[in-house]
N, C-alpha and C positions, 0 to 999 in steps of 0.2 A: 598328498597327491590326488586324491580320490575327488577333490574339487577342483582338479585340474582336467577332468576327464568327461568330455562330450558323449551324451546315448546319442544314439541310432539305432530306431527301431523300424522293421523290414514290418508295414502291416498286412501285406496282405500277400506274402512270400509261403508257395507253394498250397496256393488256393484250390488248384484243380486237383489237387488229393483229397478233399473233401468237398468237392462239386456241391453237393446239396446244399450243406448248408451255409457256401460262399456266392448263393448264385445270386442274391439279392444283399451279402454286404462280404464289410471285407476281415479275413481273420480273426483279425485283432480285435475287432467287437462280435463274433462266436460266443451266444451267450455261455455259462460257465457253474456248475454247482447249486443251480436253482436263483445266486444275487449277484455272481459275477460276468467277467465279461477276461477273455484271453487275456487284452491289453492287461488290466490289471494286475499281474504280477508279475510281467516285465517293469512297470510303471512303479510299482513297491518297492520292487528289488532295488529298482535304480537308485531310489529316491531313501530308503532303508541304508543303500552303501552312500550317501552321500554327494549324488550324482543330482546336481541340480539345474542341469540346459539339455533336453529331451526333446529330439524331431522325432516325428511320424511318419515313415514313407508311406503313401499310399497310392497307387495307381486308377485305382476304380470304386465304387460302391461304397463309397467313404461316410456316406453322409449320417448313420446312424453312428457310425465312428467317432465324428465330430458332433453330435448331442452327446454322446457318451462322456466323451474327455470335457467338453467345453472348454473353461480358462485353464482347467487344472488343476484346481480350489482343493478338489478332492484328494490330493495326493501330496498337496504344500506346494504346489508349480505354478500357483498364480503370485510372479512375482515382476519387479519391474527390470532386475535383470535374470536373464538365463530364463526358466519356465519351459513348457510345453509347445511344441512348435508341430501342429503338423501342416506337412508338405504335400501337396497332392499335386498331380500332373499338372505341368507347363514345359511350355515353350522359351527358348530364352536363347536368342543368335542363330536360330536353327536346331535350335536341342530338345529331344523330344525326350518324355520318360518310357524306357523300352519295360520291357517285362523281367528282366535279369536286374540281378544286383548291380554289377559294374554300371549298369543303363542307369539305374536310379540312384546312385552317385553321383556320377556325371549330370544328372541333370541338377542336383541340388550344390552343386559346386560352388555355388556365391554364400550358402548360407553356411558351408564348413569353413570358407576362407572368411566370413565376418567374424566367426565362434572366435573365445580369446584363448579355448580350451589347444593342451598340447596331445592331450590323447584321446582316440574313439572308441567308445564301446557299443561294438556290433551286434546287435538282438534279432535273433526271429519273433516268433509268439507262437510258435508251437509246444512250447517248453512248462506244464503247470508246475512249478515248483518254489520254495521259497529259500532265496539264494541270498547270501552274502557276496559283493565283489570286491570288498576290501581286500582279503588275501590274496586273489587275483590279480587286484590292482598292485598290489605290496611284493608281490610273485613276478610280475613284471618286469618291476623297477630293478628288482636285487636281480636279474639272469640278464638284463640287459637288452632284453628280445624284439626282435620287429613285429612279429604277432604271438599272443600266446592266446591258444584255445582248448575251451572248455570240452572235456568230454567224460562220459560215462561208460561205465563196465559193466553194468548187470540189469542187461534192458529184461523188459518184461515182458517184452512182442516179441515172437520168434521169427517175424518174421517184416521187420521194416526196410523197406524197399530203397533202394541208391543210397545207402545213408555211407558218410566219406568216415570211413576207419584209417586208423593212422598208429605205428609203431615208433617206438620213444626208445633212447638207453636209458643208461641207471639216472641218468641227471637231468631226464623227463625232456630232453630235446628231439624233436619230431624226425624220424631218419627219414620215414615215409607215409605218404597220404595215399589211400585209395580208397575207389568207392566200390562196395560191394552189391549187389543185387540184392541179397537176402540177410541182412545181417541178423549174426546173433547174440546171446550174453557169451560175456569172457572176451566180446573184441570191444577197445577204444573206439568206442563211436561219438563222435562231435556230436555237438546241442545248439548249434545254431549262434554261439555267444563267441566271439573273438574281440581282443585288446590291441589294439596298435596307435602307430604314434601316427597325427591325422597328416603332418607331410608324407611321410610316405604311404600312407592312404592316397590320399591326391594325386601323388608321383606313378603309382602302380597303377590307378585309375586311368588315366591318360593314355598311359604307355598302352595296356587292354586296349583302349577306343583306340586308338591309333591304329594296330596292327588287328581290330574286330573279334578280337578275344575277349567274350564277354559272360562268360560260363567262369566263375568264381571260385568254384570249389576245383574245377579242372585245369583254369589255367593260370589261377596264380597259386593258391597251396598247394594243390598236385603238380603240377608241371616243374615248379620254381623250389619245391622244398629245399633243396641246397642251398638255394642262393642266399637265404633270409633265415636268419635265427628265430625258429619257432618251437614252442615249447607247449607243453601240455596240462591244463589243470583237471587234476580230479576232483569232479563232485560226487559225494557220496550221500546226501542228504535223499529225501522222499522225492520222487518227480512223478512227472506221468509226460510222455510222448505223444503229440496226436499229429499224425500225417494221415489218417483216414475215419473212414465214418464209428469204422469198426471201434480202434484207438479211442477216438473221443468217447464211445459209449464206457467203455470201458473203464477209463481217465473218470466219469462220474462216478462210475458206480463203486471205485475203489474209495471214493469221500464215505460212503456207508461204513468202513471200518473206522473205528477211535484212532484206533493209533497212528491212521494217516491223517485224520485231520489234524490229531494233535501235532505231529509233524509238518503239516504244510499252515496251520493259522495258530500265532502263537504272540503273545502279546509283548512281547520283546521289539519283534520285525513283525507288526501286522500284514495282511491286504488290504489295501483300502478299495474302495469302487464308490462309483456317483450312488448318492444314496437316495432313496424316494419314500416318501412320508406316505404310510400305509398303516391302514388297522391290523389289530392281532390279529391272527387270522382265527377262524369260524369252527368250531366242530359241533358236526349236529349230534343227534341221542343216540342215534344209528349206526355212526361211524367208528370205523375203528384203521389205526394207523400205526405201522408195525416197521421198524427199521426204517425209516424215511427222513428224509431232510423235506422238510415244509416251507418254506419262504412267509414273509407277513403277506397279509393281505386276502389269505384265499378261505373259501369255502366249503369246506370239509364234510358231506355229508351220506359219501360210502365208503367203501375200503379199501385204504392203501398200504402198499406193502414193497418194500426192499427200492423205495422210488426216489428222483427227485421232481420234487415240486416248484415250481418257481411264484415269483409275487402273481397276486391276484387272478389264480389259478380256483376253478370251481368243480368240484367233483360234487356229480349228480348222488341222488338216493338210490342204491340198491346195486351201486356200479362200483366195479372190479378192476384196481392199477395194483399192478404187479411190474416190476423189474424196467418200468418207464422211465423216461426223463420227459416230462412237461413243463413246459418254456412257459413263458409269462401271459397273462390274462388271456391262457386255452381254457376250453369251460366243454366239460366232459359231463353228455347226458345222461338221466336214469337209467341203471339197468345195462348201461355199458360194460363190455368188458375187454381188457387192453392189457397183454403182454409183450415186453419188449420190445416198446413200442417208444420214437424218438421223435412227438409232437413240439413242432417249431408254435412261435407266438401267432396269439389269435385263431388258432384252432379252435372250428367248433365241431364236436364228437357229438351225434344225435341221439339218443336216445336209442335204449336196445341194440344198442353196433358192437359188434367183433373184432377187433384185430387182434392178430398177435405173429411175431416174428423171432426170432431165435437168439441167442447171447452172441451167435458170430454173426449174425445179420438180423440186426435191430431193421425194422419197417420204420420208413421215413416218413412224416407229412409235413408238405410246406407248410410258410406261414398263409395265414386269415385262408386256409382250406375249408369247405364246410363239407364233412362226410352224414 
């Protein structure tokens, strides 16, 4: 069944919870761990469960998106059927891609009715985690169900905003959805990943445009729960949530522990990502590097600590990263010093500079900034 079964991935679904760093691209390429990129373990996962014809929605700021994925080579998706499809805004009989789910359905409508696929698997990319959807897929089949979706018990934010919780009986079928303002651990909170069969995707879709119900989560799993057999999966494996800037900092700096990596990259079900041909990276005689993930490529010649670094990243002599995350080829001058601090790509840090920001509010710098 699991090669019966079409992704659909949402890229650039609920962007303006992390403004900063969506304002020049779109979620789903938010760089990730110093070598990744979000897309990527939606794109694993799929591709790990056996899910081999993968569209891309994407609305806007695509475009480092698509250098990112290219043919799909990277993930086994360069193939001559099914493969990596991404979908960006058009027009088509008057159909425009809105900003909601049901809108970016609806406008991709020709390319679910070419698929030969019977079922859709619904993806955000807010989701880091490394998931199996086999049992999901197999959990489907055996309850009979028109949506079954994934959710989690023991979030780690106390405090993630509209997230749709949802109460189950003993036979895990959903009595009720709602969204709560401030959720917390010990409530079912969905993950952005739901299973259905792609006619009645299509059917429900329509019916929404039709009558301008276009809010997904309110008016077709909330509104409609009765009507439709929906059931629940629990994943219990490692995750990390990001709906804000806060989230995301966080989401990295939990990879500094072992046992979450070994939890989320594990040579069974890898991650894969576009890979790019780089030197080892550099340490000078001076440097000294302490709990940090490094990427190839960079130049090491003050002190890091509790960070991540990404490719072709240059840390000056005599200069001080602590509790950062620095994105790809920023180049941090002598004598700098930089706590908690969340440098996008092509940062340049001057020499002798200060910043520092705090673990609930990491200090932002766009990309190619020169302070």
């Amino acid at each position: 069944m699991k090669n019966n079964v079409l992704g659909l991935v949402f890229g650039n679904n609920h962007a303006d919870r992390i403004e900063s760093l969506t304002s020049h691209r779109a979620v789903a390429s938010v760089p990730f761990g110093g070598k990744y990129r979000l897309i990527d373990f939606t794109l694993s996962n799929m591709t790990n469960s056996g899910v081999r014809n993968i569209g891309i929605i994407v609305n806007k700021n695509f475009f480092s998106l698509m250098d990112h994925v290219g043919s799909g080579k990277s993930w086994d998706l360069s193939r001559k059927n099914g493969g990596v499809h991404l979908l960006p805004p058009y027009i088509q009989s008057g159909r425009g891609m809105g900003s909601s789910e049901i809108e970016a359905i609806y406008a991709i409508e020709r390319f679910l009715h070419d698929s030969n696929e019977e079922y859709v698997l619904l993806c955000e990319c807010g989701m880091v985690a490394n998931i199996d959807f086999e049992p999901m897929i197999q959990q489907h089949a055996d309850t009979e169900a028109d949506f079954t979706v994934m959710y989690v018990n023991n979030l780690d934010s106390e405090g993630r905003k509209d997230a749709l919780s949802m109460k189950m009986n003993s036979e895990n079928r959903v009595e009720e959805f709602s969204i709560v303002p401030c959720a917390k651990s010990g409530e079912n909170v969905t993950v952005g990943a739901i299973l259905t069969n792609k006619k009645l995707l299509m059917k429900v879709v329509e019916e929404c445009i039709s009558t301008n119900k276009l809010n997904y989560m309110k008016d077709v799993l909330q509104s409609e729960v009765q009507k439709y057999r929906c059931f629940g999966y629990h994943f219990n494996g490692y995750y990390s949530l990001i709906s804000s800037q806060e989230e995301y900092f966080y989401a990295n700096m939990s990879l500094l522990k072992k046992e979450n990596r070994q939890a989320l990259f594990n040579d069974t079900k890898p991650i894969y990502t576009k890979v790019r041909d780089d030197m080892p990276s550099r340490y000078g005689l001076g440097s000294s590097v302490k709990n940090s993930l490094i990427a190839q490529g960079c130049i090491i010649e003050g002190e890091v600590e509790n960070s991540i670094i990404a490719k072709g990243v240059t840390i000056g002599k005599g200069a001080k990263v602590s509790n950062c995350i620095i994105m790809q080829d920023t180049k941090v001058g002598d004598n700098a010093t930089l706590g908690y601090v969340i440098a996008d790509k092509d940062v340049v840090i001057k020499d002798n500079r200060t910043l520092f920001g705090y673990d609930t509010f990491p200090i932002y710098i766009p990309s190619e900034k020169v302070l």
